[in-house]
C-alpha positions in Angstrom: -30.0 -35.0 -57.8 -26.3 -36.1 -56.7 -24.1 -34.7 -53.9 -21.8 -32.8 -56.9 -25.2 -30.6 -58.0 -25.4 -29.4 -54.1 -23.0 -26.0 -54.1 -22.3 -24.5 -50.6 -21.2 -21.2 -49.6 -17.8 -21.0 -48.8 -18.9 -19.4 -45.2 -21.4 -22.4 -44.7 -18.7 -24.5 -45.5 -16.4 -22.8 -42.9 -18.9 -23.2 -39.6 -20.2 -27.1 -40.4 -17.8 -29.1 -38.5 -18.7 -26.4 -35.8 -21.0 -27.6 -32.9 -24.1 -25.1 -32.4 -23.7 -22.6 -29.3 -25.8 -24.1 -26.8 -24.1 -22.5 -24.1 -25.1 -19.2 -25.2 -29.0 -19.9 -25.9 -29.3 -21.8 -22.2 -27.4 -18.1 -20.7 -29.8 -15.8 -22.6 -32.4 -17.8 -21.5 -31.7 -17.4 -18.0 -30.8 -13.9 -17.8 -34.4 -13.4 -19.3 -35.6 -15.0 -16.6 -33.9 -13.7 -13.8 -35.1 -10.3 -15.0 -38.9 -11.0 -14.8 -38.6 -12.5 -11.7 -36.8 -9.5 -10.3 -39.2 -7.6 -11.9 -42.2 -9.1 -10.2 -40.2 -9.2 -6.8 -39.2 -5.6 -6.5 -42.4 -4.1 -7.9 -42.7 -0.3 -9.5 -43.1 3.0 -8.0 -46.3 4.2 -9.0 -49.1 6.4 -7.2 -52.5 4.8 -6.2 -54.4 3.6 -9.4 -58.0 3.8 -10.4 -58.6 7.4 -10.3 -56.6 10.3 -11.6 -57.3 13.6 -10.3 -56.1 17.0 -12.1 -52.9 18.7 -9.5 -54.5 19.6 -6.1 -54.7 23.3 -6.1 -51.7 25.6 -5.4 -51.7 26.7 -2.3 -51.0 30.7 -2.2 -52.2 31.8 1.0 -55.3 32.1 2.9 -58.1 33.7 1.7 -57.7 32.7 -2.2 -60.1 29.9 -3.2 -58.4 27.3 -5.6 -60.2 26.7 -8.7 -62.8 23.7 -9.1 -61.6 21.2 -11.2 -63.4 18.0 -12.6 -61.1 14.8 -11.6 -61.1 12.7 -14.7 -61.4 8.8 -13.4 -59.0 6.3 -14.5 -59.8 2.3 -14.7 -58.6 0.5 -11.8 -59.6 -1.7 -8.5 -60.8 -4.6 -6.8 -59.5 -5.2 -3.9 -60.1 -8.0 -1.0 -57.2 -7.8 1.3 -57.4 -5.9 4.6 -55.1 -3.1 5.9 -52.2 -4.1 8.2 -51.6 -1.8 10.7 -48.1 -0.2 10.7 -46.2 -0.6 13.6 -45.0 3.0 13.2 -45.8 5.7 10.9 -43.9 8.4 10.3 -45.5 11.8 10.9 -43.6 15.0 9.3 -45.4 18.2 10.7 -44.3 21.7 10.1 -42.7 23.5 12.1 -45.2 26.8 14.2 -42.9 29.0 12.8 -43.6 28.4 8.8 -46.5 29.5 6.7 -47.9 26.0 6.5 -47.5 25.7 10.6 -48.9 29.5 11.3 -52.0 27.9 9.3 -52.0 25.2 11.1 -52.5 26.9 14.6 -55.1 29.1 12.9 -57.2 26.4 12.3 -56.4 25.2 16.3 -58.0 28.8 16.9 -60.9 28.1 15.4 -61.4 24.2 16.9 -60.2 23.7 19.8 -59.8 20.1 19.5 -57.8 20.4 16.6 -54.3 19.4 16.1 -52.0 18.2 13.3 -51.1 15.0 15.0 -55.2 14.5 15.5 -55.8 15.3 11.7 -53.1 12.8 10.1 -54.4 9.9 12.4 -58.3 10.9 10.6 -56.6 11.2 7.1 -54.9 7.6 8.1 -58.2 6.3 8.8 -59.9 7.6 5.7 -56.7 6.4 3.4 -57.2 3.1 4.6 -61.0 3.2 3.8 -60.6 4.7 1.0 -58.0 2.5 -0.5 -59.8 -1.2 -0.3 -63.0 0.6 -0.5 -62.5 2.3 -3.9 -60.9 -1.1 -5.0 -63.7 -3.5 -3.9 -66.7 -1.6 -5.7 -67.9 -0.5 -2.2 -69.7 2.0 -2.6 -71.5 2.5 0.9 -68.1 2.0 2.6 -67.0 4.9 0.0 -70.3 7.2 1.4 -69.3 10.3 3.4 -65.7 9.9 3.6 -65.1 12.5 0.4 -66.6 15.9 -1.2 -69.3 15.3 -3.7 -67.4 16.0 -6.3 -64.6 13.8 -5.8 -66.9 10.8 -4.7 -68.9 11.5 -8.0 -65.4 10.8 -9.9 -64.6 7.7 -7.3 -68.0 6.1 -8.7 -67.6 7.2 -11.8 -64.4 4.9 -12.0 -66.2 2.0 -10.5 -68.6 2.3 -13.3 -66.1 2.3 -16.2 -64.2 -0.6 -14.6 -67.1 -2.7 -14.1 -68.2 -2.2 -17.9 -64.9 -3.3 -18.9 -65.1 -6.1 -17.2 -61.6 -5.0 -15.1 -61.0 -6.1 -11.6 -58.1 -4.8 -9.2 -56.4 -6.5 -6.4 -55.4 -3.8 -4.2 -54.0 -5.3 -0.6 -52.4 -2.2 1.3 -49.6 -3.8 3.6 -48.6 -0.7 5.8 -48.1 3.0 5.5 -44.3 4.5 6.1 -45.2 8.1 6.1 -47.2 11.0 6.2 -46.6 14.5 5.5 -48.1 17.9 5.7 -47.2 19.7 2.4 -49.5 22.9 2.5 -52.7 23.8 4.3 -55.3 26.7 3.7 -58.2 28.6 5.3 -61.3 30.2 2.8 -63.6 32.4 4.2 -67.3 31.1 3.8 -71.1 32.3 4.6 -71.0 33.4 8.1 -68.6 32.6 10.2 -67.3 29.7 8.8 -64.1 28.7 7.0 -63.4 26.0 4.8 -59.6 24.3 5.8 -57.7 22.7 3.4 -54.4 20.4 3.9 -52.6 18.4 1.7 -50.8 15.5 2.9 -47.9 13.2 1.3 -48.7 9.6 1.7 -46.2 6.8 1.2 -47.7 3.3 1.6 -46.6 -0.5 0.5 -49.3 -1.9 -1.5 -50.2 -5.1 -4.1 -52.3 -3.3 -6.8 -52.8 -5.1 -9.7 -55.5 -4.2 -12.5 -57.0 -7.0 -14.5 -58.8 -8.0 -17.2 -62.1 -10.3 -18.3 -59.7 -13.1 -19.2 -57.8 -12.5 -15.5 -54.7 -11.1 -17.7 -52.7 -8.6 -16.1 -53.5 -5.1 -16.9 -51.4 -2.7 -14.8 -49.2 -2.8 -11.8 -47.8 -6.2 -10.3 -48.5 -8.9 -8.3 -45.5 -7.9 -5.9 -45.4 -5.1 -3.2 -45.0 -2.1 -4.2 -43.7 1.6 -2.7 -47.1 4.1 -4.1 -46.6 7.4 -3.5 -49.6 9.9 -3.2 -50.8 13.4 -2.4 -54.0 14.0 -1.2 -56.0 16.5 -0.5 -58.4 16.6 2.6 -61.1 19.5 3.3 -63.3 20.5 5.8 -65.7 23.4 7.5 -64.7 25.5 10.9 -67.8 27.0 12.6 -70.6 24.5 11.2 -70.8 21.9 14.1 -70.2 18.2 13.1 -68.2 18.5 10.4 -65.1 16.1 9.6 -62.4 15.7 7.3 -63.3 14.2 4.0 -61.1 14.0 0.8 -61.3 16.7 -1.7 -58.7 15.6 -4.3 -56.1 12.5 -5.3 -53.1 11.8 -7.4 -50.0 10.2 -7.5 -47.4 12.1 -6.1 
């Protein structure tokens, strides 16, 4: 075949004697890559991962029991670092005056030893437990520190992430604040009364689920602003007693 069988298009014609637009690929290039690595640096705001809880119960006043509801786990966990205490957390309590803080000193009546600044240091303690605990598999370290229903769910999630095969990296690197959202009393057998207070918890973690191969799952390898709520119960007038986790969620 000679050069006089080979027809091109006028168009192809037009661009040959035109060099190819390096300078273009080599930018695209690099704005793709800037934009994972901001990605990775700056992280997403999500709520603590690994299991989902239905909406903590709306609070309408005391005496009205909130309705059960089964927490339906989600895969996620492993965890190896250690907490790093913060060198100041915030604590956001209401004021005596409001429903929540009227509660508040109710349950003060009933326990003399009780007080809101006393109960978010215990809820700070079991977060951090709770939070490399659940991660890790640990199940003993897990014991005790929630209802029975909501440490059935916790295990539950351990189970379903171990048969996928699914491990979780979850390093909590401080906590920035805590806050009392709501709070309840239920009357019980007797004279006791179950207390109920839900608390807003903003921490800095590294969470990152993945999977058999090591391939990331969810979440990043960066720190990351997690925003939960959590629920924490407990019984006035049975001696003994302390604060446990009754429900979790992102907030």
């Amino acid at each position: 075949m000679s050069s006089d069988d080979i027809h091109l298009s006028s168009a192809l014609i037009g661009h040959s004697g035109h060099e190819f637009p390096w300078d273009i690929v080599v930018l695209a290039v690099l704005a793709i890559a800037l934009g994972f690595r901001l990605y990775r640096v700056l992280g997403r705001r999500i709520g603590m991962q690994g299991v989902r809880q239905d909406r903590p119960p709306v609070f309408t006043g005391p005496g009205q029991a909130p309705a059960r509801q089964t927490p339906p786990p989600l895969p996620v966990a492993s965890a190896q670092g250690n907490a790093e205490p913060a060198p100041q957390i915030e604590y956001d309590i209401p004021a005596p005056a409001t429903r929540v803080g009227t509660i508040l000193g109710q349950m003060t009546q009933l326990d003399g030893g009780f007080t809101p600044q006393g109960f978010l240091k215990d809820a700070e303690t079991i977060f951090r437990q709770v939070v490399p605990a659940f991660a890790a598999g640990d199940r003993a370290a897990l014991s005790g520190l929630m209802t029975p229903e909501t440490e059935e769910a916790f295990l539950a999630a351990i189970d379903a992430r171990t048969e996928a095969g699914e491990t979780q990296r979850s390093d909590l690197r401080g906590i920035e604040s805590m806050a009392i959202l709501d709070a309840m009393l239920v009357s019980g057998d007797g004279n006791t009364q179950t207390g109920r207070i839900e608390v807003r918890i903003v921490s800095r973690q590294v969470n990152m689920l993945t999977d058999r191969q090591g391939e990331p799952v969810q979440g990043t390898d960066a720190v990351t602003e997690f925003h939960d709520l959590w629920l924490f119960e407990r019984q006035f007038g049975v001696s003994g007693t302390q604060w446990r986790l009754a429900a979790s969620r992102p907030a």
